[in-house]
C-alpha positions as CSV (number, residue, x, y, z in Angstrom):
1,X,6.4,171.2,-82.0
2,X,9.8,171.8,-80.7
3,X,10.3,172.3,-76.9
4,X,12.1,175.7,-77.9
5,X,8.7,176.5,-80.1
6,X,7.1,176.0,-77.0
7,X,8.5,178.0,-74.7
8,X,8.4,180.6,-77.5
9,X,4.8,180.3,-78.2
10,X,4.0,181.1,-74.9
11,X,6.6,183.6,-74.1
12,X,4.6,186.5,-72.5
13,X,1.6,184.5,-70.5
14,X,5.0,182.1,-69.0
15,X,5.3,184.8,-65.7
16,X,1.4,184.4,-65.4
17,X,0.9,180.3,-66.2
18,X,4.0,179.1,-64.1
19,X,3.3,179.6,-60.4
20,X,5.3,176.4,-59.4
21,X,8.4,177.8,-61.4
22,X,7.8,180.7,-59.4
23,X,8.5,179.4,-56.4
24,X,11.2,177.5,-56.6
25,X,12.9,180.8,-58.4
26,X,12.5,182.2,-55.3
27,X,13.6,179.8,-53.4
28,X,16.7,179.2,-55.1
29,X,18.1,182.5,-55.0
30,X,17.2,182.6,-51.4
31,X,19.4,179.5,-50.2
32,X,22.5,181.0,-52.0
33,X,24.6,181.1,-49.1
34,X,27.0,184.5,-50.5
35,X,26.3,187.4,-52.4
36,X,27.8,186.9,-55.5
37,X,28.9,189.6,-57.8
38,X,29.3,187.8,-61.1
39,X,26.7,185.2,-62.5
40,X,26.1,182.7,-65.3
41,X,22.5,182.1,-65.5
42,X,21.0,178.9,-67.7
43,X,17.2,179.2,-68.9
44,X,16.6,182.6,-68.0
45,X,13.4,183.0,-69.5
46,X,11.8,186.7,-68.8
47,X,13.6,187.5,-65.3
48,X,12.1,185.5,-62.9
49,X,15.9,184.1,-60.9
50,X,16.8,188.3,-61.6
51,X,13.9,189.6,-60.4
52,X,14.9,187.8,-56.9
53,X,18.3,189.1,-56.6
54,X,18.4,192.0,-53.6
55,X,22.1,192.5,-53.7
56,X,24.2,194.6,-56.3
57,X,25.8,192.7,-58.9
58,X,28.7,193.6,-61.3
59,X,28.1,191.2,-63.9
60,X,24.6,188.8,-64.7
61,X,24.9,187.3,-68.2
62,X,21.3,185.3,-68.9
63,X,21.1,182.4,-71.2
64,X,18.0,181.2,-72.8
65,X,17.3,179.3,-76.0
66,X,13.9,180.9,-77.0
67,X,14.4,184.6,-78.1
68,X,10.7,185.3,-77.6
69,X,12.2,184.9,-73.5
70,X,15.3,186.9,-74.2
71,X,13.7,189.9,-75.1
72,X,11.3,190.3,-72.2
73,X,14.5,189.5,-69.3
74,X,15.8,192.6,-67.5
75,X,17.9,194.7,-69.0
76,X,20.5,197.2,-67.5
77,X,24.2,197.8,-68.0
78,X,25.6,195.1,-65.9
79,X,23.0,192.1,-67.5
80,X,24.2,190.4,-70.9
81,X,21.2,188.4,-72.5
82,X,22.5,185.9,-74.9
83,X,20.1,183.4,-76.7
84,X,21.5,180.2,-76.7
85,X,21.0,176.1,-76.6
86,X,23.2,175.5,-73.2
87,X,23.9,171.9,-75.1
88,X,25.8,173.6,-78.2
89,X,29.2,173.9,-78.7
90,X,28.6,177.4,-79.2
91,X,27.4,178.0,-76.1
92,X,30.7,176.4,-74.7
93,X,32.4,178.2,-76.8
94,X,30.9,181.7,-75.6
95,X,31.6,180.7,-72.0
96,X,35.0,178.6,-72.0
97,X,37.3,182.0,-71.4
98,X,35.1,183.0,-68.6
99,X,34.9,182.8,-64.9
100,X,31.6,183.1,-62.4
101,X,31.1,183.5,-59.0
102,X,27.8,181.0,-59.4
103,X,26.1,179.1,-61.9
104,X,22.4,179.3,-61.3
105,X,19.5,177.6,-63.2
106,X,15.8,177.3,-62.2
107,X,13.4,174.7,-64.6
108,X,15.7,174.6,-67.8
109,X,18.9,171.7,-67.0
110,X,16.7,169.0,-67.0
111,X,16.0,169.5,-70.7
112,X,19.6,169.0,-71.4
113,X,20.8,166.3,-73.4
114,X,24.4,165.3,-71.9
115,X,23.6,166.9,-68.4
116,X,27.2,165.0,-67.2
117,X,28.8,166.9,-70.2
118,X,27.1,170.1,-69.4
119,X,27.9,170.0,-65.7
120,X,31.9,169.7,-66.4
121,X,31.5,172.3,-68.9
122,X,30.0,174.6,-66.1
123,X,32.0,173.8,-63.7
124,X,35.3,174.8,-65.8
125,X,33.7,177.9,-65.1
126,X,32.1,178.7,-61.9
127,X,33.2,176.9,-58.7
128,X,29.6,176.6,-57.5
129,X,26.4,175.3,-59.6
130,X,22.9,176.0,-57.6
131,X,20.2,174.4,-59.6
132,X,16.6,173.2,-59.3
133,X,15.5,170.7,-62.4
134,X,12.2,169.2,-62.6
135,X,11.9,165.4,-63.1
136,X,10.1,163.5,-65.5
137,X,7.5,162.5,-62.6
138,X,5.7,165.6,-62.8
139,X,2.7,165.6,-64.6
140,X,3.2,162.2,-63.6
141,X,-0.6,160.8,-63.6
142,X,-1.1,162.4,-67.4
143,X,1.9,160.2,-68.5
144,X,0.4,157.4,-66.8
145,X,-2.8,157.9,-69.1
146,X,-1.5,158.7,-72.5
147,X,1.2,156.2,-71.8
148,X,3.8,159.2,-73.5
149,X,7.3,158.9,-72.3
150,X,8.2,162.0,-70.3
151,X,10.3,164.7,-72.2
152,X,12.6,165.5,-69.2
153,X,15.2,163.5,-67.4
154,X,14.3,161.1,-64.5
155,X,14.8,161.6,-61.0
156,X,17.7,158.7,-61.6
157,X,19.5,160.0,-64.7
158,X,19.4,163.3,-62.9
159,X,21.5,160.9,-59.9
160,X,23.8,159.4,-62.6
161,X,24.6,163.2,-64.3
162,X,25.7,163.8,-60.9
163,X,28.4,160.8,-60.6
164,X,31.7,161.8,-59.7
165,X,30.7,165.5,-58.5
166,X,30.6,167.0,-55.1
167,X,26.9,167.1,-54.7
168,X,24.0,167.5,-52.5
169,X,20.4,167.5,-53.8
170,X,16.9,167.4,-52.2
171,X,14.3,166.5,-53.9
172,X,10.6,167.8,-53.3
173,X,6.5,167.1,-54.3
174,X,4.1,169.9,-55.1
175,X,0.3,169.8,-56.3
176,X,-0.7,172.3,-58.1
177,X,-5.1,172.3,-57.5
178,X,-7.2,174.1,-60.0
179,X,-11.4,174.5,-59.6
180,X,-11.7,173.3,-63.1
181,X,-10.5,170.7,-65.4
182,X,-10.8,173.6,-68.3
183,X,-8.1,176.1,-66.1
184,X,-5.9,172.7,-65.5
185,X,-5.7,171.7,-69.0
186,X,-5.6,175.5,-70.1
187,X,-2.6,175.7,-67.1
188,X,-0.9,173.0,-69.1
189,X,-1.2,174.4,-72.5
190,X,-0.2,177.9,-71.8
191,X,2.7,176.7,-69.6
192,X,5.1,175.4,-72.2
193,X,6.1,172.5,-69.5
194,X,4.4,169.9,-72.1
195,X,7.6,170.5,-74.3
196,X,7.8,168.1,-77.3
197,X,4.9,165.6,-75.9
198,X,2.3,165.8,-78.4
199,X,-1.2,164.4,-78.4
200,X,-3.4,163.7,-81.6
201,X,-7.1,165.3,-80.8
202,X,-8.1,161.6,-80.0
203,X,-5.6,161.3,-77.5
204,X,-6.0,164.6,-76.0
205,X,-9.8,164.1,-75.8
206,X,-9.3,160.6,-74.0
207,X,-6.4,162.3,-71.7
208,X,-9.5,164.9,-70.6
209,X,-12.0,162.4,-70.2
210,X,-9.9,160.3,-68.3
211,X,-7.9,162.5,-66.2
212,X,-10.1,162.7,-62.7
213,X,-7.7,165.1,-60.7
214,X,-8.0,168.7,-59.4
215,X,-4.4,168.6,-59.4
216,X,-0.8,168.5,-61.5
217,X,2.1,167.0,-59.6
218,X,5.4,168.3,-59.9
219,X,8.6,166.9,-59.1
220,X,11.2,168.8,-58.6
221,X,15.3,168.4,-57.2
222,X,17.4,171.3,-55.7
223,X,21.0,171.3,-56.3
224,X,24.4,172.2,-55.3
225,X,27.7,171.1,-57.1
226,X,30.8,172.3,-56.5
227,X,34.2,172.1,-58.0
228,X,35.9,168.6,-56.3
């Protein structure tokens, strides 16, 4: 299954299975350090970066690929959903005669496939680029056992996207406990975070046996590029 069919899939329990995507939402609109009026938002999903914004905006135009997550975002007069892949040319192409205040993305760049080549394509367009991308070290210890290549960039091609740009990026660990391996593994499935990682039922019944936490890791980076 496609990483887009996954986030489709699980479209309306995403809000209620994503508590760490939550955060960091938050977060993210809170260290904005202006109020800016027009935005370009990347992975939208259903409103969770929108829902933080407390100041008025005159233009918010929201960018996912799934569509199932494009019809439950916000909608008012001043928000333009669009569902597109920010990889395609015809996303470029949508965006390429327009200007933004800010560029703001919460758990959707590191899916990209040229993140160098979409970071000069954003910043043609916005000055300012606040993102948070998780790395390929969370669900770190589940990759260790199925011995799976993660899905999502590393912490170090996330560094090497960044070459050449004016850029400052933290990088932070959570754990994510659960009282039961059933509401972990349930977590997991609902989440759409497994993207294209997929287990056969032999593999997925050695990964349960095997897998002794009460916790999933996540790794996550917070970033700010600006125009050089």
């Amino acid at each position: 299954m496609s990483t887009k069919s996954e986030f489709s899939k699980h479209a309306k329990d995403y809000d209620d299975n994503n508590i760490i995507q939550r955060i960091v939402s938050k977060a993210l609109v809170r260290d904005i350090k202006n109020k800016p009026k027009n935005i370009l938002e990347l992975g939208c999903g259903s409103g969770q970066i929108f829902r933080h914004i407390s100041w008025e905006i005159e233009h918010y135009k929201a960018i996912d690929f799934s569509a199932s997550m494009c019809e439950l975002h916000p909608r008012d007069k001043n928000i333009e959903v669009k569902c597109f892949d920010f990889d395609s040319e015809e996303f470029y192409t949508n965006i390429k005669d327009e200007k933004y205040d800010l560029v703001i993305s919460a758990s959707a760049m590191q899916w990209s496939k040229d993140l160098n080549l979409l970071i000069k394509r954003l910043l043609s367009v916005s000055k300012t680029i606040n993102a948070v991308l998780f790395t390929s070290n969370t669900f770190k210890s589940i990759y260790d056992i199925t011995k799976q290549a993660p899905a999502i960039l590393s912490l170090e091609e996330i560094k090497e996207a960044l070459t050449d740009t004016n850029s400052t990026f933290e990088v932070f660990n959570y754990k994510l406990e659960f009282q039961s391996k059933k509401e972990l593994f349930k977590y997991i499935k609902n989440s759409g975070v497994k993207g294209e990682v997929q287990l056969s039922f032999k593999d997925a019944k050695n990964l349960y046996k095997k897998y002794d936490l009460n916790y999933l890791e996540f790794e996550v980076v917070f970033l700010e590029i600006l125009v050089c």
